[in-house]
C-alpha positions in Angstrom: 24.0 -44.4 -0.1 20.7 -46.2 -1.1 18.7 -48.1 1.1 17.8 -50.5 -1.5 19.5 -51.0 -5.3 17.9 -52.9 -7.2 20.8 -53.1 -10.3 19.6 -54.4 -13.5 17.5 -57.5 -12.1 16.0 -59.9 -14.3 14.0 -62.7 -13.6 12.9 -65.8 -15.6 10.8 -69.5 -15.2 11.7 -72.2 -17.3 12.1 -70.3 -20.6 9.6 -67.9 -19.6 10.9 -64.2 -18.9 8.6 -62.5 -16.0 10.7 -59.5 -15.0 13.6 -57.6 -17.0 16.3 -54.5 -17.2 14.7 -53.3 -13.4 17.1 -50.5 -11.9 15.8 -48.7 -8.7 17.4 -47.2 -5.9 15.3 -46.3 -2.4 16.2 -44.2 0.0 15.4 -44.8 3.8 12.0 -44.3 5.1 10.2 -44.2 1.4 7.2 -45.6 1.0 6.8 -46.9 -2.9 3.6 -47.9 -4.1 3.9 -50.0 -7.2 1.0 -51.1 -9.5 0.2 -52.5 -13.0 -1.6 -55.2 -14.6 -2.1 -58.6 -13.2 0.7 -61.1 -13.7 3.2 -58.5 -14.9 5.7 -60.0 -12.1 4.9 -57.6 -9.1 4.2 -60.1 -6.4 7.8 -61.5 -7.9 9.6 -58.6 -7.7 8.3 -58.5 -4.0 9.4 -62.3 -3.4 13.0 -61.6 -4.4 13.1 -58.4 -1.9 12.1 -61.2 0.9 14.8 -63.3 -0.5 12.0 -66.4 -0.9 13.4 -65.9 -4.7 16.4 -65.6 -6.4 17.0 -63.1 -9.7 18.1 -64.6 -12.4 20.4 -61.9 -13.2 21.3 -59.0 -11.8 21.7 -57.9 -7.8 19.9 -56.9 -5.2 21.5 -55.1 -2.2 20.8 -53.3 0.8 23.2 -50.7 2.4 25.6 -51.9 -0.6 25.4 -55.1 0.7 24.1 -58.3 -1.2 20.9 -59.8 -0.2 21.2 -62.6 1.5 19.6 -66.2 -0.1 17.3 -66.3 3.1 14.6 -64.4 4.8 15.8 -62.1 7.3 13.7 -60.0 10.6 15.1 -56.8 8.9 12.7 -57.5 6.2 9.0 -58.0 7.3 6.1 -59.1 5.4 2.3 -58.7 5.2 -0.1 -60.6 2.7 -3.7 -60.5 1.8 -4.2 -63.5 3.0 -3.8 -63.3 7.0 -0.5 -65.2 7.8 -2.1 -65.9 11.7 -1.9 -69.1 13.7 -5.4 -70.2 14.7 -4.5 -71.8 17.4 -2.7 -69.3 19.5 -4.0 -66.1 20.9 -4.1 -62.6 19.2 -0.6 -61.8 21.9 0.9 -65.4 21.5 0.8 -64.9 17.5 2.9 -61.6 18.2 5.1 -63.3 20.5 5.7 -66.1 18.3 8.5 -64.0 15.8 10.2 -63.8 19.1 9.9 -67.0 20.5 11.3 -68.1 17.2 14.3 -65.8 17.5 15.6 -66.8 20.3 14.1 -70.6 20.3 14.7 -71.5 16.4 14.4 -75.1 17.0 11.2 -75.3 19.3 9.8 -71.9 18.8 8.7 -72.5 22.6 10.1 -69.6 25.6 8.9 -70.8 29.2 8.7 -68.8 32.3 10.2 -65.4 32.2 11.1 -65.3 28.9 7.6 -66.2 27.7 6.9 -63.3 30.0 8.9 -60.5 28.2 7.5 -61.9 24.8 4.0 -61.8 25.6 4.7 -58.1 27.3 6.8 -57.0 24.1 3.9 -57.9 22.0 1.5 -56.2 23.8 3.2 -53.1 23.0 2.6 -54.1 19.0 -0.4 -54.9 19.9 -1.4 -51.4 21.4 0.3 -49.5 18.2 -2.1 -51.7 15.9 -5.1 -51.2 18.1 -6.0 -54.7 19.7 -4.5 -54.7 23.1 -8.1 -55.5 24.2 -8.2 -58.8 22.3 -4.5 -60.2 23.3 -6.3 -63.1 24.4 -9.1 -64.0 21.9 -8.4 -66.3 18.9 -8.5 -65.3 15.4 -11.2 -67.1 14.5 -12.9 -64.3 16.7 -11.7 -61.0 14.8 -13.1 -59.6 12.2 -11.2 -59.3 8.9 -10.0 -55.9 9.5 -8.7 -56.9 12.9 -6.9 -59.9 11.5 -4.9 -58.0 9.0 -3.6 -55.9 11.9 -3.1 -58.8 13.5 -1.0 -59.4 10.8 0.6 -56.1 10.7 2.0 -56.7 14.3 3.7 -59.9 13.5 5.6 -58.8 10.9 6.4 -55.5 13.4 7.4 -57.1 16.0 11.1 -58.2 14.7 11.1 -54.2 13.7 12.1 -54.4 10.3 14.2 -51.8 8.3 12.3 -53.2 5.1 8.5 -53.6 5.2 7.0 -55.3 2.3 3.5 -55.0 1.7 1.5 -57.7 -0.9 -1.9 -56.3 -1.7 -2.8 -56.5 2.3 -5.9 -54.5 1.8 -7.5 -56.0 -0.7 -10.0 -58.1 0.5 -10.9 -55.7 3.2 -14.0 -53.6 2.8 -13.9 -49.7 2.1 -14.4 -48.4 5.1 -12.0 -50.9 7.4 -9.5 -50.3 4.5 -9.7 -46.6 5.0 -9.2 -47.4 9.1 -5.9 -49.7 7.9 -4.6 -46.9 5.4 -4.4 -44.4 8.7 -3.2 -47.2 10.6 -0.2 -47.7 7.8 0.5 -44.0 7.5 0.8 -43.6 11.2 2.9 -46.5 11.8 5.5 -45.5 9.1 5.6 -42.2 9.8 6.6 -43.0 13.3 9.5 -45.6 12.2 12.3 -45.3 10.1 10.7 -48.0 7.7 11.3 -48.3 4.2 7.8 -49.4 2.6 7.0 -51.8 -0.8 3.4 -51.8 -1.4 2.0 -53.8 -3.9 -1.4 -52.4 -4.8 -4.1 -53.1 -7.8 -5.6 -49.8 -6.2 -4.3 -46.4 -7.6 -6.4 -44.2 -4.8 -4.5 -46.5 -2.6 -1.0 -46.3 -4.1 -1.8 -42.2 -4.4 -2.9 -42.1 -0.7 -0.2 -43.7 0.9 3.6 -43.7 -1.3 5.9 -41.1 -1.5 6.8 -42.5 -4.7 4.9 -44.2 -7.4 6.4 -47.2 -9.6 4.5 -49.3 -12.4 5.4 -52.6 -13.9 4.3 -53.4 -17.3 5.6 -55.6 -20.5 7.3 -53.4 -23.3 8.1 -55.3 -26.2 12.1 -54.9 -27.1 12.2 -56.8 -30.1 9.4 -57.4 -32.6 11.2 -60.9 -33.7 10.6 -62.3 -30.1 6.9 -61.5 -29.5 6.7 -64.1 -26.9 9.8 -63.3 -24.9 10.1 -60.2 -22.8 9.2 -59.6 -19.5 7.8 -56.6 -17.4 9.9 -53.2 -16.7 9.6 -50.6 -14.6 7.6 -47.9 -17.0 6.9 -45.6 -15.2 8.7 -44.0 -11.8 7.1 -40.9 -10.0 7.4 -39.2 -7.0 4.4 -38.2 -4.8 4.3 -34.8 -4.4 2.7 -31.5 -5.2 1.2 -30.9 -8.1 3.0 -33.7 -9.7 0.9 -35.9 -8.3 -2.4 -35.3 -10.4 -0.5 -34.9 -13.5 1.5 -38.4 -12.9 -2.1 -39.8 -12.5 -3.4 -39.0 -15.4 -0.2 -40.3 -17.5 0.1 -43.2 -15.5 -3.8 -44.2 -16.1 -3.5 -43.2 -19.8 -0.8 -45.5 -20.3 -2.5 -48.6 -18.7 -6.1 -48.3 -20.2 -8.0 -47.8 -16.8 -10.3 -45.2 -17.4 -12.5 -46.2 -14.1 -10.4 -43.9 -11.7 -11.0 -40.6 -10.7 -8.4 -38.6 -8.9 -10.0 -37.7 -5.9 -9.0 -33.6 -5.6 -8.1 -33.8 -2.0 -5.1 -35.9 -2.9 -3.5 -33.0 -5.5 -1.6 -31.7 -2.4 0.2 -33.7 0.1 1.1 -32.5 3.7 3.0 -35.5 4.6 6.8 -35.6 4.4 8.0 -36.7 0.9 11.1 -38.5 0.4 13.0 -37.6 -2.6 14.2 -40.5 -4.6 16.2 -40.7 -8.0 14.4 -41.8 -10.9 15.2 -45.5 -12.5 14.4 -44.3 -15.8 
């Protein structure tokens, strides 16, 4: 059984038809990468995994169960923009997913139980890297160090589903580099199951085991102004395949900018298979 089925989702806004006819089924512990133009509904499609939207047809289950309406801890989440607290500490912005857990209407734990939260998240805190800033303020990191800031706060619940918006971003090249290791490492050492939402192909390449693009495909001439985006192209990471895939993937979306850096024609990482959509 799947991980994640995603059966024949569509989703619309007021007369206006964003995503449509999206099949995909993920095994446990893939990492997908998924790209395509700006405002083809990716960043949707990544909302109705969290639950924070609905579909407006079609289902979306995990384990063969339905999704529930609400955000869950089995499903974590990391933007581009950092989602820290700037008044609590590096370790209390951990802690806080746990505080909320077991306090939902205060989000406050005294005494021991602040105890063990604080100590859990400095074990996050050591997997990311910033055990030696537990106790400085955000304001006080540097961007990189912020986004793994963020990276431990959505770690902390340990979430089956990890769903990545464009985290990376806004980072510079170097620091992003640091963060794609960081990634790599820490789903490689879980059983994670990994979206990532990328506008960076070398990025997508580097770190999925499978490779999904959204774009709009026209159905019907007679309704120019109503379709939405598709899954057009689905394509696992591995071997040989990989530089080939490239080169149809960037042929089909006009980006000519991209060269396909050699080194990433073989892969030594484990690759999960996964059944195509198409």
């Amino acid at each position: 059984m799947s991980c994640v089925s995603i059966r024949n989702v569509w989703k619309e806004y007021a007369g206006q038809l964003v995503i449509e006819r999206v099949s995909l089924e993920v095994e446990e512990h893939a990492f997908v990468s998924i790209v395509g133009p700006s405002g083809c509904g990716k960043s949707t499609f990544l909302r109705m995994l969290l639950s924070q939207e609905q579909p407006s047809r079609g289902e979306i289950l995990i384990d063969g169960e339905p999704l529930g309406d609400e955000p869950s801890s089995e499903r974590g989440v990391v933007f581009q923009r950092y989602s820290v607290f700037p008044h609590l500490t590096v370790a209390e912005n951990v802690a806080l997913g746990i505080e909320f857990e077991q306090s939902p209407w205060w989000g406050k734990l005294y005494g021991a139980k602040k105890r063990r939260a604080l100590d859990e998240a400095g074990h996050f805190l050591e997997a990311v890297g910033l055990e030696s800033a537990r106790d400085k303020y955000p304001s006080a990191l540097s961007g990189g160090m912020q986004q793994r800031l963020a990276i431990a706060q959505a770690l902390i619940k340990k979430p089956r589903i990890l769903l990545l918006d464009e985290p990376f971003g806004a980072l510079d090249p170097g620091i992003r580099a640091d963060m794609h290791e960081l990634m790599k490492r820490l789903w490689q050492e879980s059983r994670m199951t990994v979206f990532l939402v990328t506008h960076d192909l070398r990025e997508a390449f580097l770190l999925g085991t499978r490779l999904i693009t959204f774009d709009r495909v026209r159905k019907n001439s007679e309704e120019a102004g109503y379709y939405g985006a598709t899954i057009t192209y689905d394509l696992p990471l591995q071997g040989a395949k990989v530089a080939e895939g490239l080169e149809e993937v960037m042929e089909e979306i006009g980006d000519a900018s991209y060269a396909f850096p050699q080194e990433l024609s073989r892969r030594d990482d484990p690759v999960v298979d996964a059944p195509s959509a198409r």
